[in-house]
N, C-alpha and C positions, 0 to 999 in steps of 0.2 A: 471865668476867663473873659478879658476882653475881645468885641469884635473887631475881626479886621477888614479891611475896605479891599474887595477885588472889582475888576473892571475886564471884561471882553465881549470879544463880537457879539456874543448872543447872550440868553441867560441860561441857556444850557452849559454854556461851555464858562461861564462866570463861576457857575456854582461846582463843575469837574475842578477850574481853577484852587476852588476854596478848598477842595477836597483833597487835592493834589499837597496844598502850601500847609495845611493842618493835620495831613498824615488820616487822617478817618476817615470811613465808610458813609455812606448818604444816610445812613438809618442815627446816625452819631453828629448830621451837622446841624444846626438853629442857623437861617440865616435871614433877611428882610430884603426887601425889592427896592432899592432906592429910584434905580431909572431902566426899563427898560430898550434894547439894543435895536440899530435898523440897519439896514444890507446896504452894503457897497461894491465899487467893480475891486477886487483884487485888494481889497482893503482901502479903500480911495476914496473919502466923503463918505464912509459909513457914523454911525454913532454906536458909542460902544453899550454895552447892559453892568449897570452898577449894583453891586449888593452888599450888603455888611454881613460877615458869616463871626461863629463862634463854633466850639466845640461843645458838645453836651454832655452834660454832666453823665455820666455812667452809672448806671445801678444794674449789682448784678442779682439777678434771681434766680434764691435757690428752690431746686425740686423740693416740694416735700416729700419725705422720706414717711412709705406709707408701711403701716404695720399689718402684717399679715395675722391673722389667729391661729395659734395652734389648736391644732384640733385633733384628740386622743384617736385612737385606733378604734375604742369603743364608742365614741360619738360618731364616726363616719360608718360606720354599718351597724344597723338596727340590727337586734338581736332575732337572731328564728326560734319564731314561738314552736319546735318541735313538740311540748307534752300538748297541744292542741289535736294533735294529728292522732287518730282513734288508729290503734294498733287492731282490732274487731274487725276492720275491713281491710283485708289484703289486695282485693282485687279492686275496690279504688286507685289503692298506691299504686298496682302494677298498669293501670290504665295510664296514670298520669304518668309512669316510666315511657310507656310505648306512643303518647301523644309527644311526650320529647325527645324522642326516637326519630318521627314522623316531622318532626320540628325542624331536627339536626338535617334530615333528608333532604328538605324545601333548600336549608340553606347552603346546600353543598352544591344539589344540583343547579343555585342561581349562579355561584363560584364559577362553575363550570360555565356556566351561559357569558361570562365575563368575556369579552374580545379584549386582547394585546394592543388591536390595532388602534385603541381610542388612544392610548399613551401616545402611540407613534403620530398622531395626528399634533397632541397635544405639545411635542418634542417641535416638530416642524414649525407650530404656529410660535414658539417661543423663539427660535433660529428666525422667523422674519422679524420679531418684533426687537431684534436684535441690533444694537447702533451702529450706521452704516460707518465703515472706515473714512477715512478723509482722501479725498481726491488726491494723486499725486500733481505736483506741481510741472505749469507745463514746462515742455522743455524751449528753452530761452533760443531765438536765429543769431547767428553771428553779426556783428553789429559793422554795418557798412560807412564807410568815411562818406559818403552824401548824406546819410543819416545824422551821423555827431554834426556837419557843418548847416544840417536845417536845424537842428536842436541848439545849436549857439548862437543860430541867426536870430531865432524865434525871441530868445531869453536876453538878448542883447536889445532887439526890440523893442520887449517890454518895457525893460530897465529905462530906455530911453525916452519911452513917454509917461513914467516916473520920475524924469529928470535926476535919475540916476546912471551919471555916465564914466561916473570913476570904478567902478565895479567892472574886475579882470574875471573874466569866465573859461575854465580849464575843466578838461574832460582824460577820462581814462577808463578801459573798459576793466570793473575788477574779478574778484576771485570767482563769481560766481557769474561771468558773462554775460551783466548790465553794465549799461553806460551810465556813470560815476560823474556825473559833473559838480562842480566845486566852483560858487561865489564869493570871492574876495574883495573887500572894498568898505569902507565907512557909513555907519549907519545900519548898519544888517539887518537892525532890529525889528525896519519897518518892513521885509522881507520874509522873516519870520513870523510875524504879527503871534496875538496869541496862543499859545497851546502849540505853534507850528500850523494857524492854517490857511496861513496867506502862501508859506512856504508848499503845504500841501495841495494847494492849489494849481501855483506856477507848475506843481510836478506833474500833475495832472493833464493841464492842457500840454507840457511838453511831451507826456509819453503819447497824447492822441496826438502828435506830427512825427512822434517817430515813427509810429504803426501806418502812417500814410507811405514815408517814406521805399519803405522796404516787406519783404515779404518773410511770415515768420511772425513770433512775436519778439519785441524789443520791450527790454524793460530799462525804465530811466530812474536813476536816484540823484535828487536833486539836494545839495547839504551847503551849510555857510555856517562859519564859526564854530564847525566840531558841533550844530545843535542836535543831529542823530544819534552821535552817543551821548552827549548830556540828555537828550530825552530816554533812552532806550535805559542808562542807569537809575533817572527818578521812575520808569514804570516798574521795573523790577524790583526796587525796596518796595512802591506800594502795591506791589501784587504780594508780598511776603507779609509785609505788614496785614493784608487783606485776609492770608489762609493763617497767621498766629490769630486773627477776631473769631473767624469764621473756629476753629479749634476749639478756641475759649468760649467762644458763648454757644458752640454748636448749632447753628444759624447761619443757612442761606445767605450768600451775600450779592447783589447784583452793582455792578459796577455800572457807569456813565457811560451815554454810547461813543464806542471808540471803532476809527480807520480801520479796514482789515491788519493793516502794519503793525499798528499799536496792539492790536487785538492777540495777535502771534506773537511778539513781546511777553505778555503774560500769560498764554498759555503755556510757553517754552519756559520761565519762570519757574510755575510751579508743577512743571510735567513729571519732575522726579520728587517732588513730596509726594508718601503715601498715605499722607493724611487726609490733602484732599482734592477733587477732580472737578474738573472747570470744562466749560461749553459755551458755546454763545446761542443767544435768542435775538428776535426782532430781525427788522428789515432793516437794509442800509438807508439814509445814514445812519438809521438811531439802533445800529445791530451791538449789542453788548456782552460782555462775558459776567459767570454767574461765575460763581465759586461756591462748591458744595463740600460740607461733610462726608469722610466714605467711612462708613458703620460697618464696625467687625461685626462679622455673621457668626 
């Protein structure tokens, strides 16, 4: 396969790029470092990270199939040399009866000596090592009109010293009691920057003026050009595409670090395959989701 030319802010996020537009997992990309990337304000006089990626050829490896020996009833138990045993002496044999007598005695009374309570010890330490449930989400403040008109002010702003000044800014609180604001206007694209993180940006310093504004927490979602659903459908094929590899080659798969957003995107994904179960590791930003095989017991 030939390679194709990706380009963004970093080289982490060049190479999620590659993996995103070729459909495979990090363990399945080949790709080369043309030019590494450097930081900007808000996407603004940065320099982007170049790479040339391909896909790798796949080979898959089969188990050998290992051969067990049969092995007769008569080869697993050696035979008892009983004609050894001099019948002349009775009161040997009935010694060796009453030493295993005396045997059976030892091992009854250690039975007895056994405490229950070790199990119940051993129950509890399995109940802590037990995976903690997931926090509930908090509960959202009612969102106040001095809040939305600092939140348009801010974002109008920006846009303005981006010499973006034809961009109409509309807000509505939705179903789930975030302020919903929606950028309209030409050019979006440099808005969005790659991956969404220019766009994830602007959302970010917007939710810290909302949270000044008012008391409670306010949550902001900031969107242009429908690119929230266009991104939340491309993670969902590759989170599906992720758990049919992770199935077929029965292998761990760890994905690219992604936004807590993105991150809940494919968890919610593949939460009703019972094939297989997904978590995240790492610290922000580089916190990622793993995708695991679940092994019938």
């Amino acid at each position: 396969m030939d390679y194709i030319t990706v380009s963004a802010r970093t080289l982490d996020d060049a190479i999620t790029e590659a993996l995103i537009q070729l459909s495979v997992t990090s363990d399945n990309l080949d790709y080369i470092v043309i030019e590494k990337g450097s930081e900007g304000f808000l996407g603004i006089g940065r320099k982007q990270a170049v790479i040339k990626a391909r896909r790798k050829v796949e080979v898959v490896e089969e188990e050998p199939e290992i051969e067990i020996p049969k092995v007769s009833l008569s080869e697993e138990k050696e035979p008892v040399k009983k004609e050894h045993v001099k019948k002349d002496h009775p009161k040997k044999e009935h010694a060796k009866k009453d030493y295993k007598k005396q045997d059976n005695k030892k091992q009854d009374s250690k039975k007895k000596e056994y405490k229950p309570e070790t199990d119940k010890k051993h129950v509890v330490k399995e109940k802590k090592e037990a995976p903690v449930a997931e926090k509930k989400e908090i509960e959202l403040a009612k969102v106040e009109s001095q809040t939305i008109e600092a939140c348009e002010k801010f974002i109008y702003d920006v846009l303005k010293a981006m010499d973006m000044t034809d961009v109409k800014v509309t807000s509505h609180i939705d179903e789930e009691g975030a302020l919903s604001i929606d950028m309209e206007g030409s050019n979006m694209g440099i808005l969005i920057g790659k991956r969404g993180q220019t766009l994830d940006s602007l959302q970010y310093l917007t939710n810290r003026v909302a949270n000044k504004m008012q008391d409670g927490y306010v949550r902001v979602k900031l969107d242009t050009e429908d690119y929230r659903r266009r991104r939340k459908e491309t993670l969902e094929n590759l989170a599906k595409n992720i758990a049919s590899k992770v199935k077929r080659t029965r292998r761990t798969v760890s994905l690219e670090p992604m936004n807590p957003y993105e991150r809940r995107i494919i968890h919610s994904a593949l939460q009703s395959d019972p094939g297989v179960s997904t978590h995240s590791e790492g610290e922000e930003p580089y916190r990622r989701v793993v995708v695991t095989l679940v092994r019938n017991r």
